[in-house]
C-alpha positions as CSV (number, residue, x, y, z in Angstrom):
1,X,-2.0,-30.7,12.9
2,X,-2.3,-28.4,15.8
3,X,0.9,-26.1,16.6
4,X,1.5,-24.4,20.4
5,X,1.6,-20.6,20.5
6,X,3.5,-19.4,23.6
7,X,4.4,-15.8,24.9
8,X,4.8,-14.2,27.8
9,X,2.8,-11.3,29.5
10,X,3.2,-10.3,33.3
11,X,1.1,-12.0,36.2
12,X,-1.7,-9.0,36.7
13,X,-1.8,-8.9,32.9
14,X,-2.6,-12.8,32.8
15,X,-4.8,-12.7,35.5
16,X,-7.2,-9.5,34.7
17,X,-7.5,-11.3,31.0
18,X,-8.6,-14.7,32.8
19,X,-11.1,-12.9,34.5
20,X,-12.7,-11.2,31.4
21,X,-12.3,-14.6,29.4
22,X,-13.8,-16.1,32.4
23,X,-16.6,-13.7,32.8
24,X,-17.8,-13.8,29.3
25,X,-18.0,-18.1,29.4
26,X,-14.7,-19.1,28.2
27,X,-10.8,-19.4,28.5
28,X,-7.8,-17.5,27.9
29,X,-6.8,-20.0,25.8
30,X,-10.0,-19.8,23.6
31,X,-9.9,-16.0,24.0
32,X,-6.1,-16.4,22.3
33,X,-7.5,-19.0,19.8
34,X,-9.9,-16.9,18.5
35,X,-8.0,-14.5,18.1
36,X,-5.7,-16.2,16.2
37,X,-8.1,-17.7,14.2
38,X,-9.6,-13.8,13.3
39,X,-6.4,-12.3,12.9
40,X,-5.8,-15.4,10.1
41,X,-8.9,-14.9,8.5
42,X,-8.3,-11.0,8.0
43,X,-5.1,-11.8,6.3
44,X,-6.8,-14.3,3.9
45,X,-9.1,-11.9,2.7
46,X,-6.0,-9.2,2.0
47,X,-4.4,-11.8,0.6
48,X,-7.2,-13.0,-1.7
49,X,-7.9,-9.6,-2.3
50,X,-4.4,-8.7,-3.3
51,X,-3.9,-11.8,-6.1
52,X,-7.2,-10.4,-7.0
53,X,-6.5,-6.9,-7.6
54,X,-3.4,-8.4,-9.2
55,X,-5.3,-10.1,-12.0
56,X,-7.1,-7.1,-12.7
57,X,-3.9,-4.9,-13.1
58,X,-2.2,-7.6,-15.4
59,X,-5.6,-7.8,-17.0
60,X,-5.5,-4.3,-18.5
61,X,-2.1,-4.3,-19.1
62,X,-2.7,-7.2,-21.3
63,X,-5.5,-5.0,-22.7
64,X,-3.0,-2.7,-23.5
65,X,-0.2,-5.1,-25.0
66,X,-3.2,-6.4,-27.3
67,X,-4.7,-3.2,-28.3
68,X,-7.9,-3.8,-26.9
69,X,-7.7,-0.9,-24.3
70,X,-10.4,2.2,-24.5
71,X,-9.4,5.3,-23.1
72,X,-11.8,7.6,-21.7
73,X,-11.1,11.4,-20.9
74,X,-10.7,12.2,-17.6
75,X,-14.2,14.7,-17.4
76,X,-15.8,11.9,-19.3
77,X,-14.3,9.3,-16.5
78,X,-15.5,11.4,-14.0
79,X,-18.8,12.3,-14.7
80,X,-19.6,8.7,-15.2
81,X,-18.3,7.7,-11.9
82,X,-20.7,10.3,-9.9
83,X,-23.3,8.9,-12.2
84,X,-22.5,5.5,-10.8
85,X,-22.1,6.9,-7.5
86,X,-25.5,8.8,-7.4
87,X,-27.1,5.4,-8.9
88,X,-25.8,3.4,-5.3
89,X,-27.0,6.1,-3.2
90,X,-30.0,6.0,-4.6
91,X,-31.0,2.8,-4.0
């Protein structure tokens, strides 16, 4: 089901907008839908990406609680991660 979105700008504001939206092929309205549309799809990807990260955290924390967690010393940590680094920009 489609829902109405209404707010209020002032008349130059709405008219110098039409005549982008109309310039580039299309409507305020689409220009507003779209929009929308990318503004909800930004925050489905945080929010995907936040249950996500999440899963991860209570992941190794469940690690932890079982025992099953490795620990690495921080130069050790370190010199692996520019390892991994140098490996990507290497490709």
């Amino acid at each position: 089901m489609d829902t109405r979105i209404q707010f209020r700008v002032d008349e130059e504001t709405k008219n110098l907008a039409q005549l982008m939206a109309a310039s580039q092929g299309r409507t305020l309205s689409d220009a507003c839908r779209e929009l929308t549309e990318s503004l909800a799809e930004e925050q489905r990807k945080a929010m995907n990406h936040d249950a996500w990260l999440s899963e991860q955290v209570n992941a190794a924390f469940d690690k932890f609680d079982n025992g099953e967690a490795r620990f690495i010393k921080h130069d050790d940590a370190k010199n692996q991660m520019e390892a991994r680094k140098m490996k990507i920009r290497n490709r």
